[in-house]
C-alpha positions as CSV (number, residue, x, y, z in Angstrom):
1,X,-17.8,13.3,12.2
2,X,-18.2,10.9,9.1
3,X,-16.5,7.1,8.8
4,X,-14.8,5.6,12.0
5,X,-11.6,6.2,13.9
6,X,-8.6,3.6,13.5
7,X,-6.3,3.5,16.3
8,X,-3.5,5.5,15.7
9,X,-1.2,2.0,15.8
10,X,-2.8,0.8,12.3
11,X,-2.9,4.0,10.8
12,X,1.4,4.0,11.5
13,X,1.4,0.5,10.6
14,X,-0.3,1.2,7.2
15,X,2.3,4.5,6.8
16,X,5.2,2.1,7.3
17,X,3.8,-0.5,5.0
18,X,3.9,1.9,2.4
19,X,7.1,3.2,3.0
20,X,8.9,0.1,2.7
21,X,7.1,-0.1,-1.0
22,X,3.9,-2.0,-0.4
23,X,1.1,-1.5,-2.5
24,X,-2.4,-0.3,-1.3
25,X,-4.1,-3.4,-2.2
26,X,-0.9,-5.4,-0.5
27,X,-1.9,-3.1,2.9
28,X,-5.5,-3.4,2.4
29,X,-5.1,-7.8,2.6
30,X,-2.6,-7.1,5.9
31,X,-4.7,-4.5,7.6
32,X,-8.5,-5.1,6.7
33,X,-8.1,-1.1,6.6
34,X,-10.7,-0.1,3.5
35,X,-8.4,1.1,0.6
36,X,-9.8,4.9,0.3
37,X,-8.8,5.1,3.8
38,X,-5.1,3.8,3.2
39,X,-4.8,6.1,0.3
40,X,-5.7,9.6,2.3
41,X,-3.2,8.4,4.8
42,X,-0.4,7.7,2.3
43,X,-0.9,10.6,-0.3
44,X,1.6,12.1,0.4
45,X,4.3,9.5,1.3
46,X,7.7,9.5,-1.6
47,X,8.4,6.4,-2.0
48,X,12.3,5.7,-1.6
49,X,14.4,4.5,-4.6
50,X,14.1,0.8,-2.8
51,X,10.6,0.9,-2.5
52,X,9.8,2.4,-6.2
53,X,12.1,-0.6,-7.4
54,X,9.7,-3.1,-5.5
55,X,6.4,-1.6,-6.9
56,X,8.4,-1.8,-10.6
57,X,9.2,-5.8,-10.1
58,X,5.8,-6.4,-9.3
59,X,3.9,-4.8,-11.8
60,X,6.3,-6.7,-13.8
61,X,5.8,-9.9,-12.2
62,X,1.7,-9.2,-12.7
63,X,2.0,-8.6,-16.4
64,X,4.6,-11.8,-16.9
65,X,1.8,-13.9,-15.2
66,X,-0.9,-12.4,-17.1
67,X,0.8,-13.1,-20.2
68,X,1.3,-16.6,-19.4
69,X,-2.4,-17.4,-19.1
């Protein structure tokens, strides 16, 4: 067996992270969970309209600030 076993309560909490629109690096900061990891789990999570709309205003938040510096 490679890597290291999460309890099953992170890998659910990283799953419902997502779901509610987080991004990975947002999950990674929360969880300490490596990013590679949160992204096998979540591969196959479709975002809701809610969450896609959150992702959007941040990425568009990102690029406002970048612009301002």
């Amino acid at each position: 067996m490679r890597g290291y076993n999460h309890p099953i309560s992170v890998k659910e909490k990283c799953l419902n992270l997502r779901k509610r629109g987080f991004s990975y690096n947002q999950i990674v900061k929360t969880t300490q969970i490596p990013k590679t990891t949160v992204q096998n789990w979540a591969f196959d999570i479709n975002l809701s309209v809610e969450a896609k709309k959150r992702v959007k205003d941040r990425i568009a938040q990102g690029i406002i600030k970048g612009n301002q510096s």
